[in-house]
DOMI-61542 format. One line per field, with one value per residue (C-alpha): residue number from 1; residue in three letters; chain; x, y, z. Coordinates in steps of 0.001 Angstrom, whole numbers. Example, Ala and Ser with C-alpha at 12.3 -4.5 7.8 and 13.67 -1.06 7.14 Angstrom:
resi	1 / 2
resn	ala / ser
chain	A / A
px	12300 / 13670
py	-4500 / -1060
pz	7800 / 7140
***
This chain:
resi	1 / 2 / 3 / 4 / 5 / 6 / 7 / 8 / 9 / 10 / 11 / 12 / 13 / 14 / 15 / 16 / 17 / 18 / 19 / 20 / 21 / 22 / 23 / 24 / 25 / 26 / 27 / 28 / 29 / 30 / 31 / 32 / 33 / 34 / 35 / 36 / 37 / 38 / 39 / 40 / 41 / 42 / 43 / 44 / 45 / 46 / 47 / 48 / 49 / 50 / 51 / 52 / 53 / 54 / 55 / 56 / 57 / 58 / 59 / 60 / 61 / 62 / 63 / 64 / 65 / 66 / 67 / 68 / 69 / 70 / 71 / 72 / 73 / 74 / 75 / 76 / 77 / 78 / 79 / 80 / 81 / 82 / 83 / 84 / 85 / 86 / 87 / 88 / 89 / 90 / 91 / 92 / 93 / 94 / 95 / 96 / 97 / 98 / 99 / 100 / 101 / 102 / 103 / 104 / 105 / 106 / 107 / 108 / 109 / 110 / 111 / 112 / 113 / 114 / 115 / 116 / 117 / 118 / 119 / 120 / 121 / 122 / 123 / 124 / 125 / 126 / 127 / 128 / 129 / 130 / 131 / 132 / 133 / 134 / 135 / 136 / 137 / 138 / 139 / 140 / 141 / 142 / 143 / 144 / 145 / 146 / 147 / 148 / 149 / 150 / 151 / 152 / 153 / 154 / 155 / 156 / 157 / 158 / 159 / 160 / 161 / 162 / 163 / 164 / 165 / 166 / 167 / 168 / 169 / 170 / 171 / 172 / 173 / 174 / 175 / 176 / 177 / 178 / 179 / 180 / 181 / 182 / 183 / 184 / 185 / 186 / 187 / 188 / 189 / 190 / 191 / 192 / 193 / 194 / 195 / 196 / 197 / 198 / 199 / 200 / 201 / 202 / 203 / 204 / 205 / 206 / 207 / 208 / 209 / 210 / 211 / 212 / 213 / 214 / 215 / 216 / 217 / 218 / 219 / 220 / 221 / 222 / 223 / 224 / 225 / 226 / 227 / 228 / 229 / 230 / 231 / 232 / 233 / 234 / 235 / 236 / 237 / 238 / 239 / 240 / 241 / 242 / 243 / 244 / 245 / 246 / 247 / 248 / 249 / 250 / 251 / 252 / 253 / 254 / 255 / 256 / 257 / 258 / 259 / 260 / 261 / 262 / 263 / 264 / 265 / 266 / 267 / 268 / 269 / 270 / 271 / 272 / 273 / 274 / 275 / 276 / 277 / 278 / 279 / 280 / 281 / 282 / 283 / 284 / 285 / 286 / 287 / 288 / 289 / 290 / 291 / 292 / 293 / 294 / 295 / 296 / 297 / 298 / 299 / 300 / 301 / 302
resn	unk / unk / unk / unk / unk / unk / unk / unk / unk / unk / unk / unk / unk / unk / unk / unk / unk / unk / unk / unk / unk / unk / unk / unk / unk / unk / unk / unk / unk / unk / unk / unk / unk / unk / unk / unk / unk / unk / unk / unk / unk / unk / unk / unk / unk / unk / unk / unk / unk / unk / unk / unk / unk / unk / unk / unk / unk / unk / unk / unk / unk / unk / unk / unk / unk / unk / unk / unk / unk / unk / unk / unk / unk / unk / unk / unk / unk / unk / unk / unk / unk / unk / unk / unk / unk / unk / unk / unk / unk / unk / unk / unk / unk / unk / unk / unk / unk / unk / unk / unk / unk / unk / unk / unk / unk / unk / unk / unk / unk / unk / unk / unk / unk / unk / unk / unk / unk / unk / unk / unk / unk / unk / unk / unk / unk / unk / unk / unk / unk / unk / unk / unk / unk / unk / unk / unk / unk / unk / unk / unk / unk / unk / unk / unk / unk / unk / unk / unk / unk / unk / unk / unk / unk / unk / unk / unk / unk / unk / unk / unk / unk / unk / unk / unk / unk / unk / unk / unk / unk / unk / unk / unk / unk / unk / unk / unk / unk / unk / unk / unk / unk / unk / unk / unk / unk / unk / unk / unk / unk / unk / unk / unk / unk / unk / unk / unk / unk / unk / unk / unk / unk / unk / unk / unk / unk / unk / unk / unk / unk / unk / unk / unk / unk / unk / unk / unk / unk / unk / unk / unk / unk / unk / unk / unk / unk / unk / unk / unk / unk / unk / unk / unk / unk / unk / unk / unk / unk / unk / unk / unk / unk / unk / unk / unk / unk / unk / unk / unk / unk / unk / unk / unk / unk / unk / unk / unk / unk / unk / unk / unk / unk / unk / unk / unk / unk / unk / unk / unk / unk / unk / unk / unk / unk / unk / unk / unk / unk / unk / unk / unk / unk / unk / unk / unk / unk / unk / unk / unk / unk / unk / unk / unk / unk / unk / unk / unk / unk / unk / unk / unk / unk / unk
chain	A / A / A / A / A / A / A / A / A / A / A / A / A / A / A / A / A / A / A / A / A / A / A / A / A / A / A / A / A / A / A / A / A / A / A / A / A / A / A / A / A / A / A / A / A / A / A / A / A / A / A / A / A / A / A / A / A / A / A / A / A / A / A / A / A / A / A / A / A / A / A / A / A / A / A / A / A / A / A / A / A / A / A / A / A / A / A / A / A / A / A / A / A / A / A / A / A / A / A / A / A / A / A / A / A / A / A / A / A / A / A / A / A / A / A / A / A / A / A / A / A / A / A / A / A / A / A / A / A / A / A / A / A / A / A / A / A / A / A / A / A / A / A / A / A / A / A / A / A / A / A / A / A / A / A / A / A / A / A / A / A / A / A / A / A / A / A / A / A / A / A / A / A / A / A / A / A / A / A / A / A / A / A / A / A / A / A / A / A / A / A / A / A / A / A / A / A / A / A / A / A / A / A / A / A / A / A / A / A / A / A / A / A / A / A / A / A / A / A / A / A / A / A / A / A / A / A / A / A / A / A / A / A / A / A / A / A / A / A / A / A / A / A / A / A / A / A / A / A / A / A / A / A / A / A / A / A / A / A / A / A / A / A / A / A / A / A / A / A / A / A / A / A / A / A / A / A / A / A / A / A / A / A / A / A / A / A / A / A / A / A / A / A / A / A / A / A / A / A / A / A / A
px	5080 / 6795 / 9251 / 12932 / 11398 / 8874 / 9763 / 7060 / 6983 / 4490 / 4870 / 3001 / 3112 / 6835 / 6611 / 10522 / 11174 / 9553 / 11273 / 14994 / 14052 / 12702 / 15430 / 18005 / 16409 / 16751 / 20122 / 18167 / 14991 / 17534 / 19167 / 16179 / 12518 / 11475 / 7645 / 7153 / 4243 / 4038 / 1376 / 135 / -1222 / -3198 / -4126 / -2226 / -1844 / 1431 / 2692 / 501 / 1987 / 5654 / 4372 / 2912 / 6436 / 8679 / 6105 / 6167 / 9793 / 9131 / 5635 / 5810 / 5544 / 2039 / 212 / -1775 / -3877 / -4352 / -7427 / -7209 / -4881 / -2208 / 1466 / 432 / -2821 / -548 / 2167 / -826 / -2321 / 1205 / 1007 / -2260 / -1409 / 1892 / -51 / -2247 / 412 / 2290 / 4594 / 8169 / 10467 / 10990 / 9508 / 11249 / 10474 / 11999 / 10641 / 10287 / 12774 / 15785 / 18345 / 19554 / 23062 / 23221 / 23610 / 21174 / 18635 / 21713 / 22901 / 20016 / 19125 / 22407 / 22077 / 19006 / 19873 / 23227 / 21716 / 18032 / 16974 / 13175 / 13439 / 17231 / 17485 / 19902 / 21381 / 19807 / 21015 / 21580 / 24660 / 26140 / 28293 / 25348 / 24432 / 22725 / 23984 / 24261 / 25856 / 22415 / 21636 / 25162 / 24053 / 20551 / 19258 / 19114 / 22987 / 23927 / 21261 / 22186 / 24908 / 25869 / 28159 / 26574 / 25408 / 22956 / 21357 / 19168 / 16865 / 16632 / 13833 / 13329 / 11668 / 13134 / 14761 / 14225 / 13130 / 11086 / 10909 / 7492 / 7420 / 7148 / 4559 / 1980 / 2501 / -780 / -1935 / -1054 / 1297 / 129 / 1170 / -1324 / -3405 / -3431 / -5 / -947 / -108 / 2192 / 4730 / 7059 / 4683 / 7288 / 9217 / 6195 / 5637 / 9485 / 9146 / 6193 / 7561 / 10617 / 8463 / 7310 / 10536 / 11615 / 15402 / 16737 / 20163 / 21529 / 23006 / 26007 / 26503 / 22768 / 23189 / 20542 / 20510 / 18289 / 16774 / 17541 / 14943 / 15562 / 12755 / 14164 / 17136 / 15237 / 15419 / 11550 / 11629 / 14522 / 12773 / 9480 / 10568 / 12682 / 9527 / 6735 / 9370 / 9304 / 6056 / 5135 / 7263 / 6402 / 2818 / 3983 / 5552 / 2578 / 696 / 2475 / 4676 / 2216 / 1795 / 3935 / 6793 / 6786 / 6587 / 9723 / 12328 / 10967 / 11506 / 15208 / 15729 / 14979 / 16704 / 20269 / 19455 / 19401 / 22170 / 24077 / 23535 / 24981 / 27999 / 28602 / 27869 / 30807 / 33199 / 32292 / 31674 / 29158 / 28333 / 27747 / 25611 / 23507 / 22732 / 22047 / 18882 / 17600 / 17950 / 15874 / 13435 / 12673 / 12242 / 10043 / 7416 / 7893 / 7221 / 3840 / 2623 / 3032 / 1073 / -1577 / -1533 / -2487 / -751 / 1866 / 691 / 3440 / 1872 / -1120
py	23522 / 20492 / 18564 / 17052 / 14538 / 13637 / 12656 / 10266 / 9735 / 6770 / 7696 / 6349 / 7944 / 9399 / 12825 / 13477 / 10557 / 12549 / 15711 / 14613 / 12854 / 16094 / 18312 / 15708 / 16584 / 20169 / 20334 / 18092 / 20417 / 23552 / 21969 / 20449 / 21323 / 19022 / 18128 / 16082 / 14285 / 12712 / 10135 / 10098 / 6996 / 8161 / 11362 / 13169 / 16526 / 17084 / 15156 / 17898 / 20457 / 19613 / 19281 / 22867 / 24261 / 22812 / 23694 / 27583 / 27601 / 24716 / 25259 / 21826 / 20153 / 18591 / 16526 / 13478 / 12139 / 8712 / 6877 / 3607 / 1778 / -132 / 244 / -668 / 1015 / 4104 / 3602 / 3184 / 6738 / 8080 / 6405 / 8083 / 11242 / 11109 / 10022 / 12840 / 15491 / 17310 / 15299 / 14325 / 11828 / 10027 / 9071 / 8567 / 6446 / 7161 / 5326 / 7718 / 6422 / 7454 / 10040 / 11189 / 12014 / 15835 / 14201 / 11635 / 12541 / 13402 / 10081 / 8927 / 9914 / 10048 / 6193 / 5834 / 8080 / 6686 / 2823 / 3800 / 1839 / 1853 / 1160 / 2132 / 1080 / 2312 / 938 / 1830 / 874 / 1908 / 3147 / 32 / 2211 / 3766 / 3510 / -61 / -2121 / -5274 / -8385 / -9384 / -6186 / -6055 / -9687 / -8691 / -6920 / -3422 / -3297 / -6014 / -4962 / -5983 / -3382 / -3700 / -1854 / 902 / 139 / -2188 / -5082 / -7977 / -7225 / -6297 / -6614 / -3903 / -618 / 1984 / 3988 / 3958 / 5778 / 4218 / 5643 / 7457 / 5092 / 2728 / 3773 / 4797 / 1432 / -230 / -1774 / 170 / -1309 / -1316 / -2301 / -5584 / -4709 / -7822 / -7145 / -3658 / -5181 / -7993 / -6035 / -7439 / -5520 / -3517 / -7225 / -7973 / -4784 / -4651 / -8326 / -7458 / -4501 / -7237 / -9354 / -6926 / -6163 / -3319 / -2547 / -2551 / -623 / -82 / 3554 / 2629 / 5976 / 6960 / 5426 / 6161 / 6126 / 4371 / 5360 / 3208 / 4023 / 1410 / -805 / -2579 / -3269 / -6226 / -9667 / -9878 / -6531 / -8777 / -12149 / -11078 / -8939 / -12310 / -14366 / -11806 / -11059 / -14936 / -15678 / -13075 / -13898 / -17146 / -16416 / -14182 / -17508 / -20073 / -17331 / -17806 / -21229 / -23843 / -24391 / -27687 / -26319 / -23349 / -26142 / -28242 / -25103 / -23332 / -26405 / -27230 / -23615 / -24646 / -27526 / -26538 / -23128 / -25552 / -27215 / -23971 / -22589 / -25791 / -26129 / -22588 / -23281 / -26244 / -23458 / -20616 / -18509 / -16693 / -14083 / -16443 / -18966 / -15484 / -14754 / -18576 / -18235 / -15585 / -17801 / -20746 / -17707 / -16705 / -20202 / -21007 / -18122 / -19253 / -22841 / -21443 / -19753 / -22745 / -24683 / -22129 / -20777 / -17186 / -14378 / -12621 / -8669 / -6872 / -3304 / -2785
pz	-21051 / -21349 / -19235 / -19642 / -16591 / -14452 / -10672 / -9358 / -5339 / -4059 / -202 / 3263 / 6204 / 5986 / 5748 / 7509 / 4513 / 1757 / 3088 / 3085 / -420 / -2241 / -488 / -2338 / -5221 / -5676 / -7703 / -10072 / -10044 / -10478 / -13503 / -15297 / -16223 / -14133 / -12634 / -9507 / -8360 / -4305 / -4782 / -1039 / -44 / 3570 / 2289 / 5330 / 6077 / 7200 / 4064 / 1867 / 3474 / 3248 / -613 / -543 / 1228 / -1502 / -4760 / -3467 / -4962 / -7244 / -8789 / -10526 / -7199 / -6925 / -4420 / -5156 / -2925 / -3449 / -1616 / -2603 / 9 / -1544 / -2907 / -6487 / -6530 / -5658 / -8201 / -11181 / -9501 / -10627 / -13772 / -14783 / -13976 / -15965 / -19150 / -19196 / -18716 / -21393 / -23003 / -20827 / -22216 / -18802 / -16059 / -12366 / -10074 / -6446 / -3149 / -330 / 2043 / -65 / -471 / -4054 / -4868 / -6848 / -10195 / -9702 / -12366 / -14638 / -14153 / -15208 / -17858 / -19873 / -19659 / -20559 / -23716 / -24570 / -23858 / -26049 / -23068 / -21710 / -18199 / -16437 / -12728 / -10458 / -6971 / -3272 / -24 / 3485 / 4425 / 5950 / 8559 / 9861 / 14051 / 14519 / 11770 / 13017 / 11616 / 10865 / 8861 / 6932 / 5505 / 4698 / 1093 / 2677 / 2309 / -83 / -2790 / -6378 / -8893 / -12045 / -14114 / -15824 / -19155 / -21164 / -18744 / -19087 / -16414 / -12901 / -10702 / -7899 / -8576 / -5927 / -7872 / -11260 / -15233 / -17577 / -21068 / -22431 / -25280 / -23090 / -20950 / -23816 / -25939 / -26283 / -23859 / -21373 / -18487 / -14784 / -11941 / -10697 / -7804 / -6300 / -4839 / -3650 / -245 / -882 / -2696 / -5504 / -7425 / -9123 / -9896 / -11894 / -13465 / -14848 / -15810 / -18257 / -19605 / -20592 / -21982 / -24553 / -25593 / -23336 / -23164 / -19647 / -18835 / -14925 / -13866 / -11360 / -10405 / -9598 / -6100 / -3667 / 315 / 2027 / 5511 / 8256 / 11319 / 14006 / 13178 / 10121 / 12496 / 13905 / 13332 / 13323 / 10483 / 8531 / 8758 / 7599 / 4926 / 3381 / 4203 / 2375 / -637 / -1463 / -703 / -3187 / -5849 / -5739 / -5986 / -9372 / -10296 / -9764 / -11705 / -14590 / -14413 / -12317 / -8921 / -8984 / -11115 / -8613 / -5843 / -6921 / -7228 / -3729 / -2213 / -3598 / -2842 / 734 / 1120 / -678 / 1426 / 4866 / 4066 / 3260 / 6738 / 8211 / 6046 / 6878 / 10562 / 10896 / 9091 / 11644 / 8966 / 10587 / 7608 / 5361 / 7689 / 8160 / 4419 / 3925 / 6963 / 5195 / 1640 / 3681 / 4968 / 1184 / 363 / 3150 / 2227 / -1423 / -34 / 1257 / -1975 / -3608 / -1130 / -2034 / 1676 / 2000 / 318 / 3016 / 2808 / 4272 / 3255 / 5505
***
């Protein structure tokens, strides 16, 4: 049998998460010959059997238990069991903290035919009216993540919620997500910035908005500050990799220092918003600033 899509699901210990996400999905799995795969990184239980409840009206449902710890090593589990089922023009990509709208996978995928693209992304967030959004959260990525209007893009760099084209994902040599951020994260950064380097055509689905959860943890200003601080220390690490420790070193640290002098300009203007986002500019640039100095790698994912 084949498939119009397959739905891949790296998840970790969020089985109420994973729940919410594949009930979302139904209106997609009633329109479509659709498979899903729940790549479960600690092998739990309850997570199998909230797999098991949705595949006895779904058959196509199917748990994978992945044993190797890490974000990336889970996403490459996915990959490899993708590439040796029968032949689907697309596969999804959906992180297991998010909601999908009904038309989601529709959405989708009538961008990525209409652009011929081979990797379409499409916008997540929380919902910014939600109980305990605080200023701090409102100014932070998990409401003010990228858009774009829908259509052909140059790139975009977060892989929540996204589809990547077969043809794409069976070129020689195969693309995988690097194992040395398994931990780190940004792994999915790097993994869309190879495929563009091989000539892969990115579009952006405006419409395919996800939700985000927001549990009270990532409310914090410790959750927020560490988050900004691991994101650019691992980018930056991506960059030494591939630019030079010292070119890496001279644009963290004007990032830094135009970031610091942001935050005061904004400070002597009470705009308070603004000063906010600034801090957490100065926070990415400050873990940046220690992957350049060839400090250890932050690993957020433990």
């Amino acid at each position: 049998m084949s498939f119009d899509a397959v739905i891949a699901i790296p998840t970790y210990r969020r089985p109420q998460g994973l729940h919410r996400l594949l009930t979302s999905l139904q209106p997609s799995l009633d329109r479509y010959r659709v498979a899903v795969i729940v790549g479960d990184n600690a092998c739990d239980a309850e997570t199998a059997a909230i797999v098991a409840g949705f595949a006895r009206r779904y058959p196509d449902i199917h748990y994978l238990p992945v044993h190797e710890r890490g974000i990336s090593q889970n996403r490459n589990a996915l990959l490899a069991a993708y590439r040796m089922m029968p032949p689907a023009p697309w596969l999804a990509m959906l992180d297991d903290d998010l909601v999908a709208p009904p038309d989601w996978l529709e959405q989708m995928i009538s961008v990525g035919r209409g652009c011929d693209a081979d990797v379409v992304g499409g916008p997540y967030r929380i919902d910014a009216d939600a109980p305990g959004v605080s200023r701090l959260v409102r100014n932070s990525i998990l409401v003010n993540r990228p858009n774009h209007p829908t259509g052909p893009i140059d790139r975009f760099h977060a892989g929540g919620n996204m589809l990547l084209a077969r043809r794409l994902l069976l070129a020689e040599p195969l693309l995988w997500f690097d194992t040395d951020l398994g931990k780190s994260g940004s792994e999915d950064m790097q993994f869309l910035d190879a495929a563009k380097s091989r000539g892969g055509r990115f579009a952006w689905s405006a419409q395919a908005l996800c939700i985000e959860d927001f549990p009270a943890d990532r409310g914090t200003a410790k959750y927020l500050f560490e988050r900004y601080y691991s994101t650019g220390n691992a980018m930056a690490h991506i960059a030494v990799a591939q630019q030079g420790r010292v070119m890496v070193l001279a644009l963290v640290s004007r990032r830094l220092l135009a970031s610091l002098m942001r935050v005061a300009a904004n400070l002597v203007r009470c705009n308070w918003d603004r000063a906010v986002q600034r801090v957490f500019d100065a926070t990415w640039a400050v873990g940046g600033l220690g992957a350049a100095l060839g400090l250890g790698r932050s690993e957020r994912y433990q």
